[in-house]
Backbone bond lengths (Angstrom), bond angles and torsions (degrees), N, CA, C in turn:
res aa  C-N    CA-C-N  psi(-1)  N-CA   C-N-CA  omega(-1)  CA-C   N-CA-C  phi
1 X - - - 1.443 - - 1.517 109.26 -
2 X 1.527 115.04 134.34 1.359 101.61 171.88 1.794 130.00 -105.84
3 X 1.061 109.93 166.25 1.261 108.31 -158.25 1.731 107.09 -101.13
4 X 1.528 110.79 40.57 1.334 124.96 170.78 1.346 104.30 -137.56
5 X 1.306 112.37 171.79 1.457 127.38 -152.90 1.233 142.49 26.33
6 X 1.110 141.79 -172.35 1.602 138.28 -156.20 0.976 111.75 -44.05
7 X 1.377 128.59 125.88 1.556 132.47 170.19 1.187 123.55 80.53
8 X 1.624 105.92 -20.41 1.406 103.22 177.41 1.804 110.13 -124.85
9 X 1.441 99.32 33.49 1.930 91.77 173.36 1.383 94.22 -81.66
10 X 1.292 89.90 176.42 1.797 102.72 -161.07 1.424 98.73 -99.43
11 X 1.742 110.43 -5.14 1.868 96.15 -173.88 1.696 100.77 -89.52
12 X 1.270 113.14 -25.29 1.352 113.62 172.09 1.619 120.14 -51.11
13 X 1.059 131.63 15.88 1.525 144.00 -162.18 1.571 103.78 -108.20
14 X 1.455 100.30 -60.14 1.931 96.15 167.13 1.377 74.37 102.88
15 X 1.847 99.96 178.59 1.481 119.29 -171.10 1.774 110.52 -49.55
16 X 1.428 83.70 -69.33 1.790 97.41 176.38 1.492 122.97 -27.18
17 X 1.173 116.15 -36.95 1.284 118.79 -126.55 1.374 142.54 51.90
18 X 1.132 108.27 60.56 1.773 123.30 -158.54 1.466 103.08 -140.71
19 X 1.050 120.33 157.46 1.698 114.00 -178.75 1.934 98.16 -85.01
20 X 0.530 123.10 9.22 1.633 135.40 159.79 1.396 123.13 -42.34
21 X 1.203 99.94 -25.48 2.011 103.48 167.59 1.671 119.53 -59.09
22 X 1.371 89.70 135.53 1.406 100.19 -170.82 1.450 151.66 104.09
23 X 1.751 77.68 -41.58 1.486 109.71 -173.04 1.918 127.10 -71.28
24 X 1.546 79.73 -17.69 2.117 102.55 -158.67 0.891 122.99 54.07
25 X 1.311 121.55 50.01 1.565 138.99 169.43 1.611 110.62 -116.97
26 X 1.045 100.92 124.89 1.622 96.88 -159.53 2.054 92.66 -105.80
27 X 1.144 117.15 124.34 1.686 100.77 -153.45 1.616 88.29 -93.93
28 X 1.564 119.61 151.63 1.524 143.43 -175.49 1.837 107.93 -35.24
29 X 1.260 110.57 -34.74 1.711 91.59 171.51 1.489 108.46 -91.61
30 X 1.669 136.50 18.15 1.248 103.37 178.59 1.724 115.30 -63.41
31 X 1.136 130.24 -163.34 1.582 119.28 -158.64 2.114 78.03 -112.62
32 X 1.425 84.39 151.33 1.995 110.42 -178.65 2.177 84.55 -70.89
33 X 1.283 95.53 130.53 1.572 104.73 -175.29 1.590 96.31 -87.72
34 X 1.770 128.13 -28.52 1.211 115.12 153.72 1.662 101.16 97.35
35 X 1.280 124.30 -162.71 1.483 142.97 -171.28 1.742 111.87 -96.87
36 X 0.909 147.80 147.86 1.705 136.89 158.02 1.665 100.37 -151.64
37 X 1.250 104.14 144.03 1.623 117.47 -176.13 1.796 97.74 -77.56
38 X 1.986 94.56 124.49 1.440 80.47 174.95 1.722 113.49 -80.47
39 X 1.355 114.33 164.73 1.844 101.87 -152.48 1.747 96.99 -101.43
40 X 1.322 120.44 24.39 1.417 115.60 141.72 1.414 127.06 -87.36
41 X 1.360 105.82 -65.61 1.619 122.53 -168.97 1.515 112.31 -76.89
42 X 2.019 105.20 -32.20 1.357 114.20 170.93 1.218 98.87 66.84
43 X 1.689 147.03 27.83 1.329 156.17 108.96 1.631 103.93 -24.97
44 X 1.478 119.07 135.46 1.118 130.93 -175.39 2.048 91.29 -90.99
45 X 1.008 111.24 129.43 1.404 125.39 173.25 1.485 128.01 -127.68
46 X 1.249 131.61 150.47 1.063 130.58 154.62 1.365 131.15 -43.03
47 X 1.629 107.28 99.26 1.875 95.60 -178.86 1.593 133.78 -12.67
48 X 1.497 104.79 -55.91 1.154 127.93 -176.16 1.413 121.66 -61.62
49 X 1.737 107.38 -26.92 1.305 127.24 173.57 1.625 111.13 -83.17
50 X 1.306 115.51 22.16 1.661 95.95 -166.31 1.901 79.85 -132.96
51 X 1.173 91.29 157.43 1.974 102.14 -176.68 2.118 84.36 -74.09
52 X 1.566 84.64 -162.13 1.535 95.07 158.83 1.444 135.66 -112.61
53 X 1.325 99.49 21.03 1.385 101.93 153.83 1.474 118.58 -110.48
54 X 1.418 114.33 32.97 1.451 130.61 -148.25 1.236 125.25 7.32
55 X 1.349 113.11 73.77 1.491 116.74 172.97 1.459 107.55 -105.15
56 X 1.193 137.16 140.40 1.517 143.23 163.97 1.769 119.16 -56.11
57 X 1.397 94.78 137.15 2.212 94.96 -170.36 2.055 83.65 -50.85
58 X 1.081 129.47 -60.02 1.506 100.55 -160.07 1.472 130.29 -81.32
59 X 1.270 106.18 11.51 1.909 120.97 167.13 1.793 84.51 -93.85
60 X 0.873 136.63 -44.17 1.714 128.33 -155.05 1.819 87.97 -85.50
61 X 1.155 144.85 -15.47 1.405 148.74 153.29 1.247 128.53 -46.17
62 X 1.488 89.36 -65.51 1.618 118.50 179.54 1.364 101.87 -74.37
63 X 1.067 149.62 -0.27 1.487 147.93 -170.35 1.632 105.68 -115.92
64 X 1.371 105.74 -46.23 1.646 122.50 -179.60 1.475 96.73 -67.05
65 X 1.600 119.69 -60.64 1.513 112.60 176.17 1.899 118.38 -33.68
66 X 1.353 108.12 -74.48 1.396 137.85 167.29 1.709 97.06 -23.91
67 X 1.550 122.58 -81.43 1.456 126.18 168.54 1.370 107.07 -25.71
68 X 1.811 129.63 -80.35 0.898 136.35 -158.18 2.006 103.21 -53.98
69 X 1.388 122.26 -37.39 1.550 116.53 177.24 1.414 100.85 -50.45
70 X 1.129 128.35 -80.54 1.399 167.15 172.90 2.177 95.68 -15.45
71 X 1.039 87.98 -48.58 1.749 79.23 170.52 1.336 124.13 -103.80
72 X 1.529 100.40 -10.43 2.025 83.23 155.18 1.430 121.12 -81.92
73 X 1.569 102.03 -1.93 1.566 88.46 175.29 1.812 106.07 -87.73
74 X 1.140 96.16 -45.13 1.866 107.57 158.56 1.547 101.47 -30.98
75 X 1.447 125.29 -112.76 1.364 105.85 154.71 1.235 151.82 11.15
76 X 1.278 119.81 -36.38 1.728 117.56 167.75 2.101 88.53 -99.63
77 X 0.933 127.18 -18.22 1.466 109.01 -170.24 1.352 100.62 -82.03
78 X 1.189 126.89 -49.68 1.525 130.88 -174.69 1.466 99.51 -64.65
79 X 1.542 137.21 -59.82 1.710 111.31 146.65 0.490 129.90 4.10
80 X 1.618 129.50 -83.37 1.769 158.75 -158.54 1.567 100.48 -67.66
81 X 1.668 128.85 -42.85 1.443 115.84 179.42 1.010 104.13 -78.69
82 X 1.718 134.32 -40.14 1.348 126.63 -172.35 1.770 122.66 -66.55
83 X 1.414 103.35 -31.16 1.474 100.98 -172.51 2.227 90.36 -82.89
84 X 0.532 109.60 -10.34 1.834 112.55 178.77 1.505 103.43 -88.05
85 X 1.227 100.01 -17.83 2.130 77.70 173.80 1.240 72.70 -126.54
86 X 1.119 171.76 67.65 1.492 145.55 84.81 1.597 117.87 -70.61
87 X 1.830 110.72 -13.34 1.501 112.76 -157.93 2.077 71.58 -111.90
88 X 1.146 141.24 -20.91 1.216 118.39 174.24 1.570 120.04 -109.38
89 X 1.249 102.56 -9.57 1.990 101.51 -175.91 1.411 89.61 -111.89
90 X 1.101 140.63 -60.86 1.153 145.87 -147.25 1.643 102.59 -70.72
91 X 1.381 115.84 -70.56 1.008 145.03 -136.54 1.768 112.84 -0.44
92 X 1.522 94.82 118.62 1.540 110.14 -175.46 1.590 116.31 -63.77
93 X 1.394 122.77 148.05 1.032 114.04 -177.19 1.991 91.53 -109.96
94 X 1.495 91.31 -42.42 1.738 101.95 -169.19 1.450 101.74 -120.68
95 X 1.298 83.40 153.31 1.954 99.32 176.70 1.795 113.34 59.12
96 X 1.660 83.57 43.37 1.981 93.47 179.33 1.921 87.89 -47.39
97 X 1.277 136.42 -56.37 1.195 130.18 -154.30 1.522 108.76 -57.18
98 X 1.390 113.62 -39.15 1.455 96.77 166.11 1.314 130.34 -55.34
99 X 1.216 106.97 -41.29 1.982 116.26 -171.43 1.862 95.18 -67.75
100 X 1.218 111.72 -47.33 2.132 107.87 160.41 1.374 107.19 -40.38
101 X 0.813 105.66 -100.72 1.433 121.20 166.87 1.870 106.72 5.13
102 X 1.109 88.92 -73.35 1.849 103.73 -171.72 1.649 98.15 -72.64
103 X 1.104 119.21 -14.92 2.015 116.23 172.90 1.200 95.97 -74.30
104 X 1.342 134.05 -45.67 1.319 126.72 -122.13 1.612 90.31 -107.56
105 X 1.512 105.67 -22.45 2.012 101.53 -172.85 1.210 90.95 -100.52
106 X 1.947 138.93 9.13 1.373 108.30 159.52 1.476 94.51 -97.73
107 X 1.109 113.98 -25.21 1.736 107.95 176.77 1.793 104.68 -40.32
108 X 1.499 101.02 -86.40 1.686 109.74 -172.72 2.130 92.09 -47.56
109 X 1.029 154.79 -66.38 1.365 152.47 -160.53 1.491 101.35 -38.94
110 X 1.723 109.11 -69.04 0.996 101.26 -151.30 1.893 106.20 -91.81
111 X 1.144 125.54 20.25 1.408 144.63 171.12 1.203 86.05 -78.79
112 X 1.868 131.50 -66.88 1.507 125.27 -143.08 1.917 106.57 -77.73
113 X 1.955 85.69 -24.13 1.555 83.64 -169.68 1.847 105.91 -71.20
114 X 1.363 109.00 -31.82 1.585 113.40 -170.40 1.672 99.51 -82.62
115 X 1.027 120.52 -21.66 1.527 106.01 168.49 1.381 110.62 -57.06
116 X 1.766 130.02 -58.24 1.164 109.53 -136.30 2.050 79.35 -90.06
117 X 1.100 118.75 -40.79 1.551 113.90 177.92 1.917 119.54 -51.66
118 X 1.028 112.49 -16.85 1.777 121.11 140.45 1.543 108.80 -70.04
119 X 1.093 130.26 -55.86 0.960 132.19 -171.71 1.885 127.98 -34.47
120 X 1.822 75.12 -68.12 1.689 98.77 171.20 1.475 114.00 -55.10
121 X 1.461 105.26 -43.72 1.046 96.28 -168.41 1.739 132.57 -82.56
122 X 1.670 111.16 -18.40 1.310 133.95 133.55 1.162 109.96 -22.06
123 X 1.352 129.50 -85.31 1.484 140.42 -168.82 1.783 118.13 -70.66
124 X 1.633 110.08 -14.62 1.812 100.67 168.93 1.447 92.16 -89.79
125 X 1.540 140.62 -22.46 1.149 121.96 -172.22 1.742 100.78 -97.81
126 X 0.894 134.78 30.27 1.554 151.55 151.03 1.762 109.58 3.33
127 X 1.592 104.58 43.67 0.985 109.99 -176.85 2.014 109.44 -66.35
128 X 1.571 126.61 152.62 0.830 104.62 175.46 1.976 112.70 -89.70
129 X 1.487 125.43 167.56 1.362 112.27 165.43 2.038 133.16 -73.74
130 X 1.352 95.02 145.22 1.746 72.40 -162.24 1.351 99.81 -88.91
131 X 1.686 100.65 160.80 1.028 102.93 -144.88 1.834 131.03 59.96
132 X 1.053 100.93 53.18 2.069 86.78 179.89 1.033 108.81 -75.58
133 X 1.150 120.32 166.84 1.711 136.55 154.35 1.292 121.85 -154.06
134 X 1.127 132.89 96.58 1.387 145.92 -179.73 1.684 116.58 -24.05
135 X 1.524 108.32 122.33 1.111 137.68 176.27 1.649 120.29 -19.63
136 X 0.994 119.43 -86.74 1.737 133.58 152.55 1.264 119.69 -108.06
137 X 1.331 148.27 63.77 1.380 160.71 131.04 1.709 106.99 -146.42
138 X 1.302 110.11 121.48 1.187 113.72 152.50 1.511 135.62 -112.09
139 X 1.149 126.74 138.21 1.719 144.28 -162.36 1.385 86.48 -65.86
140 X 1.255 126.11 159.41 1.565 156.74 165.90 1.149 117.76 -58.72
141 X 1.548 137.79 125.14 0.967 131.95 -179.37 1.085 139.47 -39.65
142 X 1.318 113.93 -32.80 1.867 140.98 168.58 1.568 117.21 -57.73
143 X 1.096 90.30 -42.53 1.772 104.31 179.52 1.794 124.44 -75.40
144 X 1.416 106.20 123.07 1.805 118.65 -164.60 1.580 95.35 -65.41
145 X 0.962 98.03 158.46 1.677 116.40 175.75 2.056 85.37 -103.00
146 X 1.313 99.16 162.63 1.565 115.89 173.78 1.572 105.38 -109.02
147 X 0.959 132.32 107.32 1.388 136.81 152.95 1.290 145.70 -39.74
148 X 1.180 136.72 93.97 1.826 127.39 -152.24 1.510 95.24 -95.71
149 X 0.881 121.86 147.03 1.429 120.07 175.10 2.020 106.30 -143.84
């Protein structure tokens, strides 16, 4: 049999080699994906439990929390310049509620935009914490911690 044309190319096989491609059926011998340290907290986790930059759901929490502070202060500053050149260049005579109005949606805007751009950038620099120690499981007393430096 050859392993070209319809039905029988060889990429149609999927990882396994199983006609299983495509489908998201992962068939009974694929291999157990097992435990991996996520590389912040360095908590041993469930593969399946870690994103793909293997971070753990409660380092990706604690990071989103942290982001989200971090852009309401972002957020009230971009406020703070906008209502200052509207209260010195502009200065409204009518429809003060619009120029509110227009503070207040770059306030909430630019809060949501500097959250997730802290965010990203938190998480590409995927530094680990010093000293970590994993969330709810801890390693054995005997056993070295790895040091990031």
């Amino acid at each position: 049999m050859s392993d070209e044309g319809y039905g029988g190319n060889r990429f149609d096989r999927g990882v396994y080699g199983s006609s299983h491609a495509g489908t998201g059926v992962i068939p009974p011998s694929a291999p157990d994906l097992g435990e991996m340290a996520c590389v912040r907290c360095l908590g041993q986790e469930d593969r399946s439990d870690l994103d793909r930059l293997l971070w753990c759901e409660e380092c990706r929490a604690t990071v989103r929390a942290k982001a989200g502070r971090w852009g309401w202060v972002a957020g009230l500053a971009v406020a703070a310049v906008l209502s200052g050149w509207i209260w010195l260049v502009v200065k409204p005579d009518l429809l003060v509620g619009a120029w509110v109005g227009t503070v207040v949606a770059s306030f909430w805007l630019g809060a949501k935009v500097a959250r997730e751009a802290i965010y990203g950038a938190l998480r590409f620099r995927s530094t680990p914490l010093v000293e970590a120690t994993p969330h709810s499981k801890h390693p054995p007393e005997d056993e070295q911690r790895v040091r990031f430096q």
